[in-house]
C-alpha positions in Angstrom: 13.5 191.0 218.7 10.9 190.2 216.5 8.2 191.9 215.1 5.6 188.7 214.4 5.6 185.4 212.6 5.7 185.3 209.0 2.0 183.6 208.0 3.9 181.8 205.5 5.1 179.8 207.9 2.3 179.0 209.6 0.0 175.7 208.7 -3.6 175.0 210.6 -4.2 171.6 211.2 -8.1 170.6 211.7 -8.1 167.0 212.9 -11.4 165.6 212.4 -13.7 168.5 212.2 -17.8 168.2 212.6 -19.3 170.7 211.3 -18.5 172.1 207.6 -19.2 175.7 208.6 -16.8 176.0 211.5 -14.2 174.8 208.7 -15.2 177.8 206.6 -14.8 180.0 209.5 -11.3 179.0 210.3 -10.4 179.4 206.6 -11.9 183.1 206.6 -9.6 183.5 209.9 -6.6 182.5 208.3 -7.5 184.6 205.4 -7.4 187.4 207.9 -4.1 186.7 209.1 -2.8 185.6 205.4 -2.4 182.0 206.3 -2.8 180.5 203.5 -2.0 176.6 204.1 -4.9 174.4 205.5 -4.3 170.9 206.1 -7.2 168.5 207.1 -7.1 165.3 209.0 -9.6 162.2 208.9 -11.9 164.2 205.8 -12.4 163.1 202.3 -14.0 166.3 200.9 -15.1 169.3 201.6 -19.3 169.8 201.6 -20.6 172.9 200.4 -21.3 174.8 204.1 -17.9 175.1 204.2 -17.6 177.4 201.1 -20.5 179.4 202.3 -18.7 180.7 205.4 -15.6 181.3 204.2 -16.4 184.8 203.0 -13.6 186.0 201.0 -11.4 183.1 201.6 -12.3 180.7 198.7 -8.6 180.2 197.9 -7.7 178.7 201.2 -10.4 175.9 200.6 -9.3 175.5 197.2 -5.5 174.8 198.1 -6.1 172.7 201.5 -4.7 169.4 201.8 -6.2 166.6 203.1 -4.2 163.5 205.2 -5.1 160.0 206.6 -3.9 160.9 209.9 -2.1 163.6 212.1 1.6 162.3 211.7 1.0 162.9 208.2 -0.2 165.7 208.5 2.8 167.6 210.5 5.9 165.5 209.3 7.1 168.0 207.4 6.8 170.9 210.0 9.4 171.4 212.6 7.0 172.7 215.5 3.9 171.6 216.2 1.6 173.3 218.2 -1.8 171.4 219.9 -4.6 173.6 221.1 -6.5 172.0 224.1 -9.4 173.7 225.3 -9.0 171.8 229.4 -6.6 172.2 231.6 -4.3 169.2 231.3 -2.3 168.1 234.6 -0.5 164.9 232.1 1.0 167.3 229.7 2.8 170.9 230.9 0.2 173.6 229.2 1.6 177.2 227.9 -0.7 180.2 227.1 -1.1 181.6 223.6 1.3 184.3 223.9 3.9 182.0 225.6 3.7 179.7 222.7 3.9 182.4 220.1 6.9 183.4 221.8 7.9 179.8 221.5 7.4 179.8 217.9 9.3 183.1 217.5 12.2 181.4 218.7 12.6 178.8 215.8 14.9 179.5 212.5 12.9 181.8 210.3 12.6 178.5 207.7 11.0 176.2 210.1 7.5 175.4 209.5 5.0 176.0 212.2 1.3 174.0 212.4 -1.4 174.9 215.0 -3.5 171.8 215.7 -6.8 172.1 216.7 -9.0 168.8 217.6 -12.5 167.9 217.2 -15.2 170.6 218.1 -17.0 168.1 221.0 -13.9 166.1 221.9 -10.8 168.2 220.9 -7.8 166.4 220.5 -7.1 162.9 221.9 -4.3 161.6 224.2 -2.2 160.4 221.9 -2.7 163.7 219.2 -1.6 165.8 222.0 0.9 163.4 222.7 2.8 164.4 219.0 2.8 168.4 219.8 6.1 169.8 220.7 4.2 172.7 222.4 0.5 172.3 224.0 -1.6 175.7 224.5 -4.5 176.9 226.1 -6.5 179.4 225.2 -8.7 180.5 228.7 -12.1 182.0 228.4 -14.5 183.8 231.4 -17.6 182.3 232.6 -18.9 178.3 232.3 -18.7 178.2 228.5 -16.5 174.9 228.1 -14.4 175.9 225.3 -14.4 178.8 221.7 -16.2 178.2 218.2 -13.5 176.1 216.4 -13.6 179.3 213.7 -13.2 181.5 216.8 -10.0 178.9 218.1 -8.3 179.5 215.1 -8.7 183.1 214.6 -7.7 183.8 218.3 -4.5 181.7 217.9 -3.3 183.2 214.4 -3.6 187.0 215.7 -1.7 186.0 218.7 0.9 184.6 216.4 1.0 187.1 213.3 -0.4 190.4 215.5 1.5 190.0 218.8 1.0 192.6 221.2 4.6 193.2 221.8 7.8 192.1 219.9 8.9 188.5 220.2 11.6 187.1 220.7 14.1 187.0 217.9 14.8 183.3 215.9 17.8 180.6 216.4 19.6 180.3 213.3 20.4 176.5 213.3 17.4 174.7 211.4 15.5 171.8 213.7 14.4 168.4 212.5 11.1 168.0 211.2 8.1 166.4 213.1 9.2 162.8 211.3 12.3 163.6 212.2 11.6 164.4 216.0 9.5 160.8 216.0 12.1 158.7 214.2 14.7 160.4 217.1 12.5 158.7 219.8 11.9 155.5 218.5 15.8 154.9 217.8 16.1 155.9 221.4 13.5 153.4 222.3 15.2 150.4 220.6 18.1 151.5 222.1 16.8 150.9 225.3 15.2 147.9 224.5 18.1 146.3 222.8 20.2 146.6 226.4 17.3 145.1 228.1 15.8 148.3 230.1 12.3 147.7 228.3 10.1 145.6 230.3 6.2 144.3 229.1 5.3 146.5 232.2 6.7 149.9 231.1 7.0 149.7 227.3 3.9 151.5 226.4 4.8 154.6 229.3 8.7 154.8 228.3 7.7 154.7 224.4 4.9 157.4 225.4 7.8 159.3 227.7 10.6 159.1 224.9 8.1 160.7 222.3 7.0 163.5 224.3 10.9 164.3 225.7 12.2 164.1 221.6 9.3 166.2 220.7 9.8 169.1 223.5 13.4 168.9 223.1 13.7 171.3 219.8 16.8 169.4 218.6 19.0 169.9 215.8 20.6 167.3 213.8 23.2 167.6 215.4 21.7 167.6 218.5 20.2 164.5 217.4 23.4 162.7 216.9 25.3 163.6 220.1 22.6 162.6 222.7 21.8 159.3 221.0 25.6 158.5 220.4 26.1 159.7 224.1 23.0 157.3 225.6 24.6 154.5 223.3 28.0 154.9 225.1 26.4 155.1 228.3 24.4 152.3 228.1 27.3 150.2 226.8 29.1 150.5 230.2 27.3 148.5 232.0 26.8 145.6 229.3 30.6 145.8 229.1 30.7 145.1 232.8 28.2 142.1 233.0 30.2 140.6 230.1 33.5 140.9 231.8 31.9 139.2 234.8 30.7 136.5 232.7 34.2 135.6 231.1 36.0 136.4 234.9 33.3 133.5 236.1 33.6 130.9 233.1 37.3 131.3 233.4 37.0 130.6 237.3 
């Protein structure tokens, strides 16, 4: 077993925050938990709130990263985590401890990012869509959802302060986020290219693919044998219908 995640490993994702304060907050969190790397989707620059609430963590303003969008933002980590503050019934939810325990399961190199959405509108459809792991983090009462600072805070003590020990890592490294994306869309051409893609279910296979590739925690390996065993499968039946063909001609 394991005693906690290593903060090093940990990223915090903020996909187009509001309010400049609520992104100093969640830096002074992380500073708290010694996460150190912030990465920033759909900003340009930070404004100078920002640096006023994040007492005593300066230095994780001054080394965060910002990126054009939230693909760009993960690729390079090999779980990504989404935090939703509803109860979704189109994407299977875990709690915060269950997805710490998650975490703890991946290769002690494997990067980890928490992504945390919007303060009024959270994260989209299609941003939860790219998590391998979607958590909740339940609160008493009417209050819809926590202070994005208080989000972030909440999720990285569950994570580097677990109650209990978690469970201990895998040793074979995963592929990345790109990696895990690229895996679906080779699986979706492959279906496409034996005909199983249709104008009416292109967009909900290509949706399905991407969440099953992303949920899967695959290998390279892993990778390789269930798209060369899909190919194979799929070849049967185009054998078939091509045999008939010649049979027929020849008839």
């Amino acid at each position: 077993m394991s005693a906690k995640i290593d903060p090093a490993r940990l990223a915090v994702v903020l996909v187009r925050p509001d309010s400049p304060e609520n992104i100093g907050l969640a830096a002074r969190g992380m500073a708290n938990a010694g996460v150190a790397d912030l990465r920033l989707v759909g900003l340009d620059r930070l404004e100078a709130p920002a640096w006023r609430t994040a007492i005593h963590a300066e230095a994780v303003l001054e080394a965060a990263r910002t990126f054009p969008s939230l693909d760009e933002a993960v690729a390079d980590l090999r779980l990504v985590l989404g935090s939703t503050a509803r109860v979704r019934h189109d994407f299977p939810l875990v709690s915060l401890t269950d997805a710490a325990a998650r975490a703890a399961e991946y290769p002690a190199a494997a990067r980890i990012g928490l992504v945390f959405g919007n303060e009024r509108t959270g994260l989209t459809q299609a941003e939860l869509g790219r998590a391998n792991v979607r958590f909740h983090i339940p609160q008493a009462g009417r209050q819809p959802s926590y202070n994005l600072g208080v989000a972030v805070t909440l999720a990285l003590h569950a994570f580097v302060f677990p109650p209990g020990p978690l469970p201990s890592p895998r040793r074979e490294l995963l592929l990345t986020h790109a990696e895990q994306a690229e895996a679906g869309r080779r699986f979706r051409d492959m279906l496409d290219s034996f005909g199983f893609m249709r104008d009416t279910n292109r967009a909900f296979i290509t949706e399905k693919m991407q969440d099953i590739f992303f949920r899967m925690a695959l290998t390279a390996k892993d990778r390789d044998v269930i798209l060369a065993m899909f190919r194979k499968a799929l070849e049967g039946p185009r054998e078939r219908r091509s045999r008939k063909r010649t049979v027929k001609e020849r008839s």
